[in-house]
DRENKOLPA-771738 format. One record per residue (C-alpha): x, y, z; residue number from 1; residue in one letter. Coordinates in Angstrom, 1 decimal. Example, Ala and Ser with C-alpha at 12.3 -4.5 7.8 and 13.67 -1.06 7.14 Angstrom:
<atoms>
(atom (12.3; -4.5; 7.8); 1; A) (atom (13.7; -1.1; 7.1); 2; S) 
</atoms>
This chain:
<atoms>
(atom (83.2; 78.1; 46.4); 1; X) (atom (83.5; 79.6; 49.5); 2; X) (atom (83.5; 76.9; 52.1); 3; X) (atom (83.0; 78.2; 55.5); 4; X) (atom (83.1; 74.7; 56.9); 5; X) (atom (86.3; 74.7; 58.5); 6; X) (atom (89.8; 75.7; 58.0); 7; X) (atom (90.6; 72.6; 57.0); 8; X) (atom (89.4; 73.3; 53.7); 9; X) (atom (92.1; 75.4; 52.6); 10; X) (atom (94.4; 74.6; 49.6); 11; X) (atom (98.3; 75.1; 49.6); 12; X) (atom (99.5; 78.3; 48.2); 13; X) (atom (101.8; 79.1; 45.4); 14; X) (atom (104.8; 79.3; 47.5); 15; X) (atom (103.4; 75.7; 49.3); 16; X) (atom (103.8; 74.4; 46.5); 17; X) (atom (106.5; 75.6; 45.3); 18; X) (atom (108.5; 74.6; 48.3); 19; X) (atom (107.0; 71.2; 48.4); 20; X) (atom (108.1; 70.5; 43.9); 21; X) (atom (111.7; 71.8; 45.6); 22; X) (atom (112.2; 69.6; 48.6); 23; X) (atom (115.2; 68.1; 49.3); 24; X) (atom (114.1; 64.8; 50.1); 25; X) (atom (115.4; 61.4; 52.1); 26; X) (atom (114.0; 58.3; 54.1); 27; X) (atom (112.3; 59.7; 57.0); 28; X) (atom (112.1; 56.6; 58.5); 29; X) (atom (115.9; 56.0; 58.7); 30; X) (atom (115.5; 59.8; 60.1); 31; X) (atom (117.7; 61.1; 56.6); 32; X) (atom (115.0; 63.5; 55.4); 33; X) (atom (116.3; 66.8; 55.9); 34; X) (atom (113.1; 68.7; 54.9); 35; X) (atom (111.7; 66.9; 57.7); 36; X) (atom (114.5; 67.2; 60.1); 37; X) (atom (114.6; 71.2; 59.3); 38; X) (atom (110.4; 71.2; 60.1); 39; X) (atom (110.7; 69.3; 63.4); 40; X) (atom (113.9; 71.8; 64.4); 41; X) (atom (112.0; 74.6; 63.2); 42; X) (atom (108.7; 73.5; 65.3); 43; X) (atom (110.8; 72.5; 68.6); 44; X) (atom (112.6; 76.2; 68.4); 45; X) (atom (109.5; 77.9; 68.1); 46; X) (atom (107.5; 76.2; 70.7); 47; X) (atom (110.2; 76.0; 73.2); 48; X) (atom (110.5; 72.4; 73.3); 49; X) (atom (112.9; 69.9; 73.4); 50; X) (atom (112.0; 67.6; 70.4); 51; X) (atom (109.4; 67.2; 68.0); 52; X) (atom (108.0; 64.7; 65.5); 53; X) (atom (106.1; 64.8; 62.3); 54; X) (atom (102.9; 63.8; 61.7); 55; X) (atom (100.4; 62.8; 59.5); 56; X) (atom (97.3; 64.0; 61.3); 57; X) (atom (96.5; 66.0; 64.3); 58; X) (atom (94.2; 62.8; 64.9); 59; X) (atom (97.5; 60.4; 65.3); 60; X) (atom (99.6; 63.3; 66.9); 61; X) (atom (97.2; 63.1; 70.1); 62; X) (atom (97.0; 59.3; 69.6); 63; X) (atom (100.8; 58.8; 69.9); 64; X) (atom (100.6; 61.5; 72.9); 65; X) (atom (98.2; 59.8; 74.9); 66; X) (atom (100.2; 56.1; 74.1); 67; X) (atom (103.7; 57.6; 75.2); 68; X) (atom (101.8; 59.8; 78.5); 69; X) (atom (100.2; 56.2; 79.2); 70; X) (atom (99.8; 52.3; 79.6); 71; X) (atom (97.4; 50.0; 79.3); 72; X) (atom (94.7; 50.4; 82.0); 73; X) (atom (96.0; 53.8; 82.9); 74; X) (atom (93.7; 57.1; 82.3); 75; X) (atom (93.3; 60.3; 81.1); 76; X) (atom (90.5; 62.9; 81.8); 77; X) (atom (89.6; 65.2; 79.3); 78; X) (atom (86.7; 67.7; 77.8); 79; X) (atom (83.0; 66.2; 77.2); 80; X) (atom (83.1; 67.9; 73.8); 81; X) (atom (87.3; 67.9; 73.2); 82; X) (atom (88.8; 66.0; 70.0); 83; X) (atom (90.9; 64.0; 72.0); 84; X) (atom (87.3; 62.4; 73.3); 85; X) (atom (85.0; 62.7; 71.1); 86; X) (atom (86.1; 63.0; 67.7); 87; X) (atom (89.2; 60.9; 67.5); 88; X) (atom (87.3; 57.3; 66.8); 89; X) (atom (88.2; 56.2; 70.4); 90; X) (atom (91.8; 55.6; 69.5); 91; X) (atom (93.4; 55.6; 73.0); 92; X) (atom (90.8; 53.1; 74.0); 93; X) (atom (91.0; 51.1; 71.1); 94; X) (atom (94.1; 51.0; 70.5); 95; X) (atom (95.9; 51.8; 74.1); 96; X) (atom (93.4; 50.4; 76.3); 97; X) (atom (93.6; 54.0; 77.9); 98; X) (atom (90.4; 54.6; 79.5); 99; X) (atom (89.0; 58.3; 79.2); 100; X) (atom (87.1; 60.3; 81.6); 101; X) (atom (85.5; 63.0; 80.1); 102; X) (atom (84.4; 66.4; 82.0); 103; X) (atom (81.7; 68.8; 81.3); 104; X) (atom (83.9; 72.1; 79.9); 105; X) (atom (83.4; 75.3; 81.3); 106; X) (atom (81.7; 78.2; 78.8); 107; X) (atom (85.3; 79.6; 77.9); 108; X) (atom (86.7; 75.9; 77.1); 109; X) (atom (88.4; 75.5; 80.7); 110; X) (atom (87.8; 72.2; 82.7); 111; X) (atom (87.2; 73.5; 86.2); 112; X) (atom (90.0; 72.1; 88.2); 113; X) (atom (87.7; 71.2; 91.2); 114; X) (atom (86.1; 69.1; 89.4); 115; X) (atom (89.1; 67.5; 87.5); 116; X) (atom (90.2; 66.6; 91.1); 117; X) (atom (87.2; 65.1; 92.4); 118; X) (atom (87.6; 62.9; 88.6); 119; X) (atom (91.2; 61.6; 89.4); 120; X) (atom (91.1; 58.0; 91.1); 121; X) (atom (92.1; 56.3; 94.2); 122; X) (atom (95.6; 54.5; 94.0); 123; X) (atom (93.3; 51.6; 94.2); 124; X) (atom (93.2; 48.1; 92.2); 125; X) (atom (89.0; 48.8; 91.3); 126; X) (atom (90.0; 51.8; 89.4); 127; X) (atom (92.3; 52.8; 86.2); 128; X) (atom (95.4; 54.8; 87.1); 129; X) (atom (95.1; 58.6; 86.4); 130; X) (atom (98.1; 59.7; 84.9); 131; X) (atom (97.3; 62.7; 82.3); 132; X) (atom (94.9; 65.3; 81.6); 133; X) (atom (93.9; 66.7; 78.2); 134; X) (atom (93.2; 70.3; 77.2); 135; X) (atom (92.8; 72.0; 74.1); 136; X) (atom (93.3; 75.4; 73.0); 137; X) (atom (91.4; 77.4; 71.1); 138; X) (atom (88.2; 75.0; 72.4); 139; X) (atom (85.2; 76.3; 70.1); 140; X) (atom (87.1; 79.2; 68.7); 141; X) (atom (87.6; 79.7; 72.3); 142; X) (atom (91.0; 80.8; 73.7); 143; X) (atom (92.5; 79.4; 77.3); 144; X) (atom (93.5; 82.2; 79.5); 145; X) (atom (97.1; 82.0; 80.6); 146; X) (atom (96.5; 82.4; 84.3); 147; X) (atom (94.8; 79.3; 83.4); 148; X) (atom (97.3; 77.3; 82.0); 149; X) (atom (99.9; 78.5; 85.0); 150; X) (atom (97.0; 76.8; 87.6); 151; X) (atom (96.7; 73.8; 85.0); 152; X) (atom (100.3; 73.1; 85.2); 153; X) (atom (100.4; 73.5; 88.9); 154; X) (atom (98.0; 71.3; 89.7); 155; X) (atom (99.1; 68.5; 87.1); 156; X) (atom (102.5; 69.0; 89.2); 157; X) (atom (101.0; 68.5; 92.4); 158; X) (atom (98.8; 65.8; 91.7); 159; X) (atom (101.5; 64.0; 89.6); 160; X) (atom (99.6; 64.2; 86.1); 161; X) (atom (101.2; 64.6; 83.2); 162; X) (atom (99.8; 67.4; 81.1); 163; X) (atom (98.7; 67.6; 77.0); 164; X) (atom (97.4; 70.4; 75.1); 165; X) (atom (95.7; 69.3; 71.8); 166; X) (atom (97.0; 72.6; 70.4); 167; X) (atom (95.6; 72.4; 66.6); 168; X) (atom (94.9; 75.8; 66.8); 169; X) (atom (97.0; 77.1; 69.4); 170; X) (atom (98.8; 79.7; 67.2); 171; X) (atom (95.1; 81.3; 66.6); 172; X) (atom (95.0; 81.4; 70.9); 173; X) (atom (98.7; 83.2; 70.6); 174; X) (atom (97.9; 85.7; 68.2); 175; X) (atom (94.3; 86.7; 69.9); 176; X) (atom (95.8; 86.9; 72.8); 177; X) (atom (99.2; 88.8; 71.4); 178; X) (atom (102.0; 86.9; 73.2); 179; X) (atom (104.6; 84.0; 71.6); 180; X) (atom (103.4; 80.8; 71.5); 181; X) (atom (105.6; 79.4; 73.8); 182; X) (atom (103.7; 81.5; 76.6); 183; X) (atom (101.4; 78.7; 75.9); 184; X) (atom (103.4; 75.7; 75.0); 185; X) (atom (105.5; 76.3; 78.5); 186; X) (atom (103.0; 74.6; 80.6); 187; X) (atom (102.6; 71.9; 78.9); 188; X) (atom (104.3; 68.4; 78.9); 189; X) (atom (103.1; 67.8; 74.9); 190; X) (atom (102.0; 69.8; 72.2); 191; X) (atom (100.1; 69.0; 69.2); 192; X) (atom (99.8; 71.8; 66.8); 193; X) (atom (97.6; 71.1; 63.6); 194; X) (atom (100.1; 72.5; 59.8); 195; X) (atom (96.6; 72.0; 58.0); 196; X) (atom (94.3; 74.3; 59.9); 197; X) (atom (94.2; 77.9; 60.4); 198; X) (atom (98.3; 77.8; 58.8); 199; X) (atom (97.3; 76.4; 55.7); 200; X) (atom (99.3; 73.3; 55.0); 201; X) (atom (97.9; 70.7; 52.6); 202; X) (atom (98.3; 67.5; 55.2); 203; X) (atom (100.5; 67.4; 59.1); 204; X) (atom (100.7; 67.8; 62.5); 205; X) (atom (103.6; 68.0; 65.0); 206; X) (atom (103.6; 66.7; 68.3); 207; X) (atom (106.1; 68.8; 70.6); 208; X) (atom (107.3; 68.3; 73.8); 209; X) (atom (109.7; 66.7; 76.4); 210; X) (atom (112.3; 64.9; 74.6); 211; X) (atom (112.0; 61.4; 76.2); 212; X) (atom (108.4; 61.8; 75.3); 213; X) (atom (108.8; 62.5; 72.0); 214; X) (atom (111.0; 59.2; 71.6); 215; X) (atom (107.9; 57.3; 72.8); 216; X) (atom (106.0; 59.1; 70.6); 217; X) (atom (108.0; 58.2; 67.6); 218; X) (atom (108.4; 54.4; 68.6); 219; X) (atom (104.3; 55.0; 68.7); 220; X) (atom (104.1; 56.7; 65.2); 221; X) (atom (105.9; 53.3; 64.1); 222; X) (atom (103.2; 51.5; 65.6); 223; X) (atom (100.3; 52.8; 64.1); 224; X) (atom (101.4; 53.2; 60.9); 225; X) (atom (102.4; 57.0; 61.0); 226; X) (atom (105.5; 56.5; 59.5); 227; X) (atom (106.3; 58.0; 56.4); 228; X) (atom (109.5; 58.3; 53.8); 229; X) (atom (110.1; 61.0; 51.3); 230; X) (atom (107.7; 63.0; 53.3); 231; X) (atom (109.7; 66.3; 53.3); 232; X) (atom (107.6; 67.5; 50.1); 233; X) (atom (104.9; 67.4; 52.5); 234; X) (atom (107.3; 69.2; 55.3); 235; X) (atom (107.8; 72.0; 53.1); 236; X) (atom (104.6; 73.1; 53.0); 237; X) (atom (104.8; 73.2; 57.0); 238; X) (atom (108.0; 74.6; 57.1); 239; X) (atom (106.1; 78.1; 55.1); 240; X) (atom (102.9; 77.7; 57.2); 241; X) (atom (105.2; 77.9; 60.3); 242; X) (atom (107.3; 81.0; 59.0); 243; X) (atom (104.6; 82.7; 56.8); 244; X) (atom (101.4; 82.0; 57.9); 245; X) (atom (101.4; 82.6; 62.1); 246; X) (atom (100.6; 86.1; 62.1); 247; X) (atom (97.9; 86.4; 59.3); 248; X) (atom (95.6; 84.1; 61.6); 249; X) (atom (95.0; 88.2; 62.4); 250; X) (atom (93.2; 88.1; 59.3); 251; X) (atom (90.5; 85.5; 60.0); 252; X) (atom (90.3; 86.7; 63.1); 253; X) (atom (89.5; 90.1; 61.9); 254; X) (atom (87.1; 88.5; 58.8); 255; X) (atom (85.4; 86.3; 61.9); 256; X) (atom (84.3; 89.4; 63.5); 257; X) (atom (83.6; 91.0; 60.4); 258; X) (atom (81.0; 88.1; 59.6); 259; X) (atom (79.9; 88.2; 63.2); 260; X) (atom (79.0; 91.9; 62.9); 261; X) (atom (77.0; 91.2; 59.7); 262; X) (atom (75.2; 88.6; 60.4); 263; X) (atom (73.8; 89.9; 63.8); 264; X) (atom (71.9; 92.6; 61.6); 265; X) (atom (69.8; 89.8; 60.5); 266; X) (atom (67.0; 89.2; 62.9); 267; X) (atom (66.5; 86.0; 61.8); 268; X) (atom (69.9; 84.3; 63.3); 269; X) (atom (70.9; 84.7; 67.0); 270; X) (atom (74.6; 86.0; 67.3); 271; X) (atom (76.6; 87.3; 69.7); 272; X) (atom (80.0; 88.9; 68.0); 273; X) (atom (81.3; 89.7; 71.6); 274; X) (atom (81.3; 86.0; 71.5); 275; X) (atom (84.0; 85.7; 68.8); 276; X) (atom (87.7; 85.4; 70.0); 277; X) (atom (89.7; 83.8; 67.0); 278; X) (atom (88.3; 82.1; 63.6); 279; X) (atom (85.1; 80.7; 64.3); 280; X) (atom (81.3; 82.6; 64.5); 281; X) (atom (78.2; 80.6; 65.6); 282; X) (atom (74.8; 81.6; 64.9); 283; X) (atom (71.5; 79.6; 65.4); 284; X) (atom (69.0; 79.2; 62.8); 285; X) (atom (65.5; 78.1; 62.8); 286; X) (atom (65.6; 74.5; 62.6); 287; X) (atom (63.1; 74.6; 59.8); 288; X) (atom (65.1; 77.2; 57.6); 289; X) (atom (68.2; 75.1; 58.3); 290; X) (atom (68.3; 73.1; 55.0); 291; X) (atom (66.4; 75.5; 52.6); 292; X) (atom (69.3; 78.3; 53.8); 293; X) (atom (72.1; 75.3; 53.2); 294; X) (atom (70.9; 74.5; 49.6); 295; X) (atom (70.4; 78.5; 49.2); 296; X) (atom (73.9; 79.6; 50.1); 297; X) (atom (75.1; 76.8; 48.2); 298; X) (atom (73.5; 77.9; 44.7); 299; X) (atom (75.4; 81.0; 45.8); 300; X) (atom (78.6; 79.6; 45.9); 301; X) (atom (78.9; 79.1; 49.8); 302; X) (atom (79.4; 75.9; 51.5); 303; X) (atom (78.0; 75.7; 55.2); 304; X) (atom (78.2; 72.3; 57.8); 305; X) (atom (75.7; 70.9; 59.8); 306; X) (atom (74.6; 71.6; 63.1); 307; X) (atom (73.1; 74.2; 65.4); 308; X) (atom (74.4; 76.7; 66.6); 309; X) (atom (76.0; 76.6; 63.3); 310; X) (atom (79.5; 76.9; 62.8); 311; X) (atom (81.2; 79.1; 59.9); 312; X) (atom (85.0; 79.4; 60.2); 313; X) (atom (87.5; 81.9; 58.7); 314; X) (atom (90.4; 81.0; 57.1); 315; X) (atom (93.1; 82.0; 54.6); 316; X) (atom (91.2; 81.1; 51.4); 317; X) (atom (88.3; 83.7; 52.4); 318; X) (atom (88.7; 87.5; 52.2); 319; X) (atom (87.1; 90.5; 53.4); 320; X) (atom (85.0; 90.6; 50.5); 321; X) (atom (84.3; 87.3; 50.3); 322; X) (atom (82.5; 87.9; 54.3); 323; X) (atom (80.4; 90.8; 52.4); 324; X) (atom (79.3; 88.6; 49.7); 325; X) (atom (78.6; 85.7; 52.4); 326; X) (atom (76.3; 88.4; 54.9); 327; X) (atom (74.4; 89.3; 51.8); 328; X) (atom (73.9; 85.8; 50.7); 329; X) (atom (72.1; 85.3; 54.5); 330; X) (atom (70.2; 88.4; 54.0); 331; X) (atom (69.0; 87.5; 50.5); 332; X) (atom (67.4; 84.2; 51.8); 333; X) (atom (65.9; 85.6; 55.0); 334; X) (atom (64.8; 88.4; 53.0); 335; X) (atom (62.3; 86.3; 51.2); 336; X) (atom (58.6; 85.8; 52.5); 337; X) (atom (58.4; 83.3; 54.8); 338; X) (atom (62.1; 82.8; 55.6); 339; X) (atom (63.0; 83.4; 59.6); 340; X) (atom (59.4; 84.3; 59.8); 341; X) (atom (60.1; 87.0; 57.0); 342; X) 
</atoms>
């Protein structure tokens, strides 16, 4: 199948798993797995950071983020439609009592600054503390600008906020925008960067950042369960995403636009490729065409999501081909009487 779903869908390669049946392996909680020692090392050195700690999920990595950035009754404000919100179960709230207060994001993924500041409360009893504020980068396939992230950091600084980038795919941002990542990860208090996205890895995140933060963050990890022992066979796999797999995001990139281009010969779907800055291409659909075209690309060996605008996501596991063979599968059903108004 080819699953355009997300680029979560990817499965390890041959030298993943190669890496991962070779692992030298310890107790990670005792901190005496060296696969995992050599993975956090490798992600603090690349992202310019201090420290960095291992994770199972990019969902936990901004958990134990926001639990080490705040307390109980402290908040954080954030993007109406960011993971850190929205698609996270509510774990700083249900689990930190950390009290989110979520913006409306600007079309190219920024929060408008103006508005943040309007958001952060009084030093008053009535209200929750404001003590961080959340991006994330690429938002919507979407990447950050970095004049951005220079007035994001300046204004955390001056208005004594801590500052977290839910990073997950912030080595797609880097490569679009042709700079090292630590051009992004400078400005930034925390980083969590998804292994198991657009890099490839079978499971793992890493949280990055300043190293008293990180301690937190481990304590945290601990807390919630995130622990884990022998977990450098799971390392290894990171450890190739990390040095193999950073610049082919050019690739889906590249195979994003490709699609992009394709589709918007179809009259049927509305898409706009100038839209497209990394791995992701959306395109609406007639509501009523919506699930025939689902069950249609399907029997053609394509797996779609839900939703409209629908999303369809590049990724290592889909090739240039593979984007022919998908624009001809959407001009095969809209082709047909009474598809699209065909």
């Amino acid at each position: 199948m080819i699953d355009l779903r997300s680029d979560t869908v990817t499965r390890p390669t041959l030298a993943m798993r190669n890496a991962m049946a070779a692992a030298e392996v310890g107790d990670d909680v005792y901190g005496e797995d060296p696969t995992v020692n050599e993975l956090e090392s490798l992600a603090a050195e690349m992202l310019g950071t201090e420290a960095a700690v291992f994770v199972c999920s990019g969902t936990q990595s901004n958990l134990i983020a926001l639990l080490s950035h705040c307390q109980r009754g402290d908040e954080y404000i954030v993007g109406q439609q960011a993971h850190t919100y929205k698609y996270e179960g509510g774990g700083a709230a249900v689990l930190g009592g950390i009290q989110p207060q979520p913006l409306e994001s600007c079309a190219d993924g920024t929060l408008d600054l103006r508005q943040v500041a309007a958001a952060i409360k009084p030093d008053d009893y009535h209200f929750a503390r404001t003590r961080l504020l959340c991006l994330e980068n690429t938002m919507g396939g979407k990447v950050l600008p970095l004049d951005y992230l220079q007035r994001a950091r300046e204004f955390a600084d001056a208005h004594k906020l801590g500052l977290h980038l839910d990073g997950a795919r912030a080595f797609n941002a880097a490569v679009k925008l042709g700079v090292p990542i630590t051009e992004i990860s400078r400005h930034f208090d925390t980083v969590s960067l998804c292994l198991s996205k657009g890099l490839g890895a079978p499971v793992g995140s890493v949280l990055c950042g300043q190293r008293d933060l990180i301690l937190r963050a481990r304590r945290w990890r601990k807390v919630v369960g995130g622990s884990m022992r022998q977990a450098g066979i799971l390392a290894a796999a990171g450890i190739v995403a990390l040095k193999q797999h950073v610049e082919r995001l050019a690739e889906d990139h590249a195979n994003a636009q490709r699609l992009a281009g394709g589709l918007a010969g179809i009259p049927a779907l509305k898409v706009d490729p100038s839209s497209v800055q990394t791995n992701m291409v959306f395109c609406i659909v007639a509501d009523a065409d919506m699930n025939p075209l689902k069950l249609h690309l399907k029997a053609n060996g394509i797996l779609i999501g839900a939703g409209n605008p629908l999303r369809l996501v590049t990724h290592l596991d889909i090739s240039a081909g593979d984007v022919d063979n998908i624009v001809a599968a959407f001009g095969d059903y809209f082709a047909s009487p009474g598809n699209g108004g065909g």
